[in-house]
C-alpha positions in Angstrom: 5.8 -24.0 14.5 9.4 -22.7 13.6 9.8 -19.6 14.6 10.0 -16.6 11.8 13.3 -14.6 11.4 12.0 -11.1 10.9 11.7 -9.4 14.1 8.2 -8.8 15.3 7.6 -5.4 16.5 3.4 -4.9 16.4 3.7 -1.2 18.2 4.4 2.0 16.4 7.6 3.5 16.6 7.4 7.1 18.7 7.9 8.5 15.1 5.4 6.9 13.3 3.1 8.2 16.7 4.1 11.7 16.1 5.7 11.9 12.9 2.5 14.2 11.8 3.4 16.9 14.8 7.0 16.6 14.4 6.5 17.6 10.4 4.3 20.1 11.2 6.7 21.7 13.6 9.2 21.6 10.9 7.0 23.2 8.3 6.0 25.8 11.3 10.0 26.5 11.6 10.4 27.3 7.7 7.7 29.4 7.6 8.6 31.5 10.0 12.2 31.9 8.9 11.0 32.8 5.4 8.6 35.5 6.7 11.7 36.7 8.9 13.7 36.8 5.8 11.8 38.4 3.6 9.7 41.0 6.0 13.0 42.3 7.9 11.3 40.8 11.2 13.8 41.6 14.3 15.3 38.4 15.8 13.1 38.5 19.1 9.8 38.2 17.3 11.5 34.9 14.9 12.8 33.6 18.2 8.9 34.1 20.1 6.9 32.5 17.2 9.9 29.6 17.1 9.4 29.2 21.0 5.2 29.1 20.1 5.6 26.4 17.8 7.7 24.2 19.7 5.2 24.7 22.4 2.2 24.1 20.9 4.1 21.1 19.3 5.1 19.8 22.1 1.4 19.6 23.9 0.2 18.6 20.8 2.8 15.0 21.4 2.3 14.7 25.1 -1.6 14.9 24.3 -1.4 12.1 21.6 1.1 9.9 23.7 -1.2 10.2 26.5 -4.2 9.1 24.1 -1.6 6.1 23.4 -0.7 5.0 26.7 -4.3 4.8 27.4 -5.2 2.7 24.3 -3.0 0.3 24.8 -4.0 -1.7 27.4 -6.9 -2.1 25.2 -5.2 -2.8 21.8 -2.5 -6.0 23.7 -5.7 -7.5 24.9 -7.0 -7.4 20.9 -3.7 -8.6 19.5 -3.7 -11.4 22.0 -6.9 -12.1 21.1 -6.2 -12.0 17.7 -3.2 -14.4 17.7 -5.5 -16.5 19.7 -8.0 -16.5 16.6 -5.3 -17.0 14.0 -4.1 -19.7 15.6 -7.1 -21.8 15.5 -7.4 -20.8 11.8 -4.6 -22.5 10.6 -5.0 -25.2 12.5 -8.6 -25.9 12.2 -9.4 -29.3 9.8 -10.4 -28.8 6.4 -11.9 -31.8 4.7 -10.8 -33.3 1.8 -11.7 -37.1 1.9 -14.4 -38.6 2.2 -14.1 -41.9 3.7 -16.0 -43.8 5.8 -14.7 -44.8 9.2 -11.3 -43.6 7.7 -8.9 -41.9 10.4 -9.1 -38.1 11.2 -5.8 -37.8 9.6 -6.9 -39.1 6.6 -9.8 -36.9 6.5 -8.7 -33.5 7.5 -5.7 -31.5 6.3 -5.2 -28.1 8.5 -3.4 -24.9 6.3 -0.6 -25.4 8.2 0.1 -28.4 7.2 -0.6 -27.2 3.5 1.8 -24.5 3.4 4.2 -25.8 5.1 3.5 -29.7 3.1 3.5 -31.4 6.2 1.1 -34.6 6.8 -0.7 -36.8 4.1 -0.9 -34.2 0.9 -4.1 -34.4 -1.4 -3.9 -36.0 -4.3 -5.7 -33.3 -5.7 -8.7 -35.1 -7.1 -11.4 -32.3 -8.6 -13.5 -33.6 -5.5 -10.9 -32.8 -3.0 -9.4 -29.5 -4.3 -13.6 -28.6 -4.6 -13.7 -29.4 -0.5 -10.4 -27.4 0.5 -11.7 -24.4 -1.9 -15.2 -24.5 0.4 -13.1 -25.2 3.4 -11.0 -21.9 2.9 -14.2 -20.4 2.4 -15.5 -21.3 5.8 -13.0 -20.7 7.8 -11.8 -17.5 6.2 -15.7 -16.1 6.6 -15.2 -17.5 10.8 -12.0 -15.5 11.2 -13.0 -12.3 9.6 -16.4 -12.3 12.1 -14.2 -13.4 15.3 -11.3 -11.1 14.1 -13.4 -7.9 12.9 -14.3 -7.0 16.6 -10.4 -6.7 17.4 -9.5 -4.2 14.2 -10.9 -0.9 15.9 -8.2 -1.8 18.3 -5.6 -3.2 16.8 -1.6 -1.6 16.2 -1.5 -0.3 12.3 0.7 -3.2 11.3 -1.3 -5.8 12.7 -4.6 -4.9 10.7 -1.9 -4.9 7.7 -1.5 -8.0 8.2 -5.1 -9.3 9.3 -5.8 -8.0 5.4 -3.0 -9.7 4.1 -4.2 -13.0 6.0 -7.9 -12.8 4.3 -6.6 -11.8 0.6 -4.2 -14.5 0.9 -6.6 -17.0 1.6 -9.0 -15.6 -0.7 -6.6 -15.8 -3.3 -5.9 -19.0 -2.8 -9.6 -20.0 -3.0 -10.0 -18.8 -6.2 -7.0 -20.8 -7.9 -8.7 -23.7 -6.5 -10.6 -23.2 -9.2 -8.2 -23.8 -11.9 -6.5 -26.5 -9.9 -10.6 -28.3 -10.1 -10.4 -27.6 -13.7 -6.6 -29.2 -14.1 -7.4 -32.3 -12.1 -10.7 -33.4 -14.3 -8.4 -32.7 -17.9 -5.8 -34.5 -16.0 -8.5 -37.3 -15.5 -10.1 -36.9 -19.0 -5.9 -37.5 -20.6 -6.0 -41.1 -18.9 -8.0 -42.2 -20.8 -6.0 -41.1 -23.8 -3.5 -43.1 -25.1 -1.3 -40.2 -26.1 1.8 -40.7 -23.0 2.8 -36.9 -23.6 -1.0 -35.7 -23.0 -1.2 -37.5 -19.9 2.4 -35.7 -18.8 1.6 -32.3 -19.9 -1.9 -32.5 -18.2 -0.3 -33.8 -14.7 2.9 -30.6 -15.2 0.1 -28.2 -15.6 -2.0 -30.0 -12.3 0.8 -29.4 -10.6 1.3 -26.1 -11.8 -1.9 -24.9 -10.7 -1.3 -26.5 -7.4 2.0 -24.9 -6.6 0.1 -22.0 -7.8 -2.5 -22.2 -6.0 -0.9 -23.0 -2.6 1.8 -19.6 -2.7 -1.1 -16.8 -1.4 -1.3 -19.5 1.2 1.8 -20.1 1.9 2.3 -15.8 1.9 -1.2 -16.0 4.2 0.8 -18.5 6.8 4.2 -16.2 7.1 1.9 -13.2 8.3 -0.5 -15.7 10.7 3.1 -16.5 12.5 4.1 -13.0 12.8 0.3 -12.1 13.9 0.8 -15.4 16.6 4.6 -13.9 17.8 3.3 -10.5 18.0 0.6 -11.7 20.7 3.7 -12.1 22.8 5.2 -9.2 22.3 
């Protein structure tokens, strides 16, 4: 696998942990400033409800970072059992042929190998886009019951990405459809004896093939990340 250029940082940033507090504190500041303003309120009482706020704020962020520390044992056991599960749901076999004593390879296609076109490619018969579509199906209805246990759990930006992962796939399942739908008029304009029928029908099988393959090629990128952020 080739390793993604983005950076992978799965934990929250110590703003994005307290941004809320830090906001608050803000708002808390402004406040009392206005009321000092407008009231005539002597310095030392602005200075006592500034040195309240801060307090309070500050408890308030050692209380949550605390909470944090604590979960997190709990949510790098998750992600590295999530990365475990997406990788064996992009390389899991999906059959496509149907051929007896045929070799695995000819058999099987993984959705790695179909987003990044490596291996023996379909030829995109209405039978074998029909047996990736249920294939997609199976194995996307595996990972979400292997996966759904680790979401409690997970960092923010990894159950992004876990959703990403299924609609991607899902996506992708339901242009199957209309690549099923291109490959049988794409069939039906052989038999024609019209040459441009038969080249339009095969531009728009491939169409819906490169169309259909792009939420899975989107659904791979984020199964990397998800598999380097298990490292992390």
């Amino acid at each position: 696998m080739t390793r993604i250029a983005r950076p992978v940082r799965p934990w929250p940033t110590i703003f994005e942990r307290h941004g809320p507090s830090v906001v608050l504190f803000e708002f808390a500041i402004l406040v009392s400033l206005t009321i000092a303003w407008t009231a005539g309120q002597p310095l030392a009482t602005t200075a006592l409800a500034l040195f309240s706020a801060s307090v309070l704020t500050a408890a308030r962020i050692a209380v949550d970072e605390r909470a944090y520390r604590l979960r997190r044992p709990r949510m790098r056991r998750a992600l590295k059992r999530t990365g475990t599960a997406v990788g064996r749901l992009i390389r899991r076999g999906l059959m496509f042929r149907d051929i007896p004593a045929a070799q695995p390879s000819q058999l099987f296609i993984t959705i790695r190998d179909l987003a990044l076109g490596l291996g023996r490619q379909p030829d995109w018969s209405p039978a074998e886009s029909t047996m990736i579509r249920e294939g997609i199906e199976g194995v996307l209805l595996a990972f979400e019951a292997e996966v759904g246990r680790q979401v409690p759990n997970l960092p923010l930006a990894a159950t992004k990405r876990i959703d990403e992962v299924a609609d991607g796939l899902d996506e992708c399942a339901d242009r199957l459809l209309r690549v099923t739908d291109a490959a049988n008029d794409a069939i039906t304009a052989r038999w024609s004896g019209d040459e441009n029928e038969r080249v339009n029908a095969r531009n728009a099988l491939d169409g819906a093939v490169h169309a259909a393959l792009e939420p899975l090629r989107a659904a791979h990128r984020e199964c990397e990340w998800l598999i380097y952020a298990a490292d992390v």
